[in-house]
N, C-alpha and C positions, 0 to 999 in steps of 0.2 A: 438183541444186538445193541451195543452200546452207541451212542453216536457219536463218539471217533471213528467205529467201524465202520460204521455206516457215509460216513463222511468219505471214508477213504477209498468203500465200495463206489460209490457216484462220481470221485475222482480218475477212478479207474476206468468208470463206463464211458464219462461223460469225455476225458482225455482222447481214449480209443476212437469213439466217433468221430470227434472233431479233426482228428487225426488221420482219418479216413476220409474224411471231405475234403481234408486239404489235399492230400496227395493223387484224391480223384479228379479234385479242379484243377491241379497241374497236369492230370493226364488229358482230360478235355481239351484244356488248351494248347498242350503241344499239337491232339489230333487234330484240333480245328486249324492251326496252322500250316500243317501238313496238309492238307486237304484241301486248303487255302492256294497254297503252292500247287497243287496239281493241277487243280482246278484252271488256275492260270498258263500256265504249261500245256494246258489241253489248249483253251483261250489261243494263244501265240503257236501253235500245231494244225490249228483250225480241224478240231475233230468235228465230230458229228453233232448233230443239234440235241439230238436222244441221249449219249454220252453228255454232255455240257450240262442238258435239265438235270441228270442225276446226281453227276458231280456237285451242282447248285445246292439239291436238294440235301444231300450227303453234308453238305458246310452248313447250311440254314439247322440242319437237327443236331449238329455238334454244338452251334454256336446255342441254340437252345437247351444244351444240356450244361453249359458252361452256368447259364443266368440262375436253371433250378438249382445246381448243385453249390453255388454260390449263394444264392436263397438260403439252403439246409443248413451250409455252413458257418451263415452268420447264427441261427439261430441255435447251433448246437455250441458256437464260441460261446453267446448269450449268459447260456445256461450253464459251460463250465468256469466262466466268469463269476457266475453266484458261490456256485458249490467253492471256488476258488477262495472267493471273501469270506463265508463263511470257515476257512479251515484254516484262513489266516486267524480266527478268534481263538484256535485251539495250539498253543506252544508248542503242543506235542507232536503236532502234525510237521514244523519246521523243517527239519531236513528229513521227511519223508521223502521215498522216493516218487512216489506217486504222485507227491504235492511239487516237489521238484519238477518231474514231469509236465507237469498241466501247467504250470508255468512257461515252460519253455516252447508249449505248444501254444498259450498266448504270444508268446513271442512272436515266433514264424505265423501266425494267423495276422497278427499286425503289420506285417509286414507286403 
């Protein structure tokens, strides 16, 4: 395999992931928000104390999924960061689409 192919193969992988991190850790944290809100709602309802721990509990594992999937997802920007400068060295990779891609997925990851 040549290593423009190969370049464009880890941009595609490495795109895809990060890509998938991102739109996981907006799903986490809409739910943590959501969950957040009920939670409170129970709170100002005055449910039960059983209901309440859960509910707690239910926020405390979102919010904990928020920190790892944020973890993964700096370290997979990381590494399509490299693959990325590396394919800046290659002219031909320029208006790829895949190169375009990963780019733009730095983008929204900066953001």
């Amino acid at each position: 395999m040549s290593e423009i192919a190969a370049l464009k193969r880890q941009l595609k992988i490495k795109s895809g992931a990060a890509k998938r991190l991102l739109k996981e850790n907006g799903i986490y944290t809409k739910e943590t928000g959501d969950l957040q809100r009920k939670l409170d709602k129970m709170i100002d309802d005055g449910a039960e104390e059983w209901d309440l721990k859960n509910a707690k509990r239910l926020v405390e594992e979102s919010t904990r999924m928020i920190a790892d999937t944020r973890d993964r997802m700096g370290r997979a920007v990381g590494e399509l960061k490299d693959v990325v400068i590396k394919a800046k060295t290659e002219p031909t990779l320029a208006e790829d689409p895949d190169f375009l891609s990963a780019e733009e997925i730095l983008v929204q990851a900066a953001q």
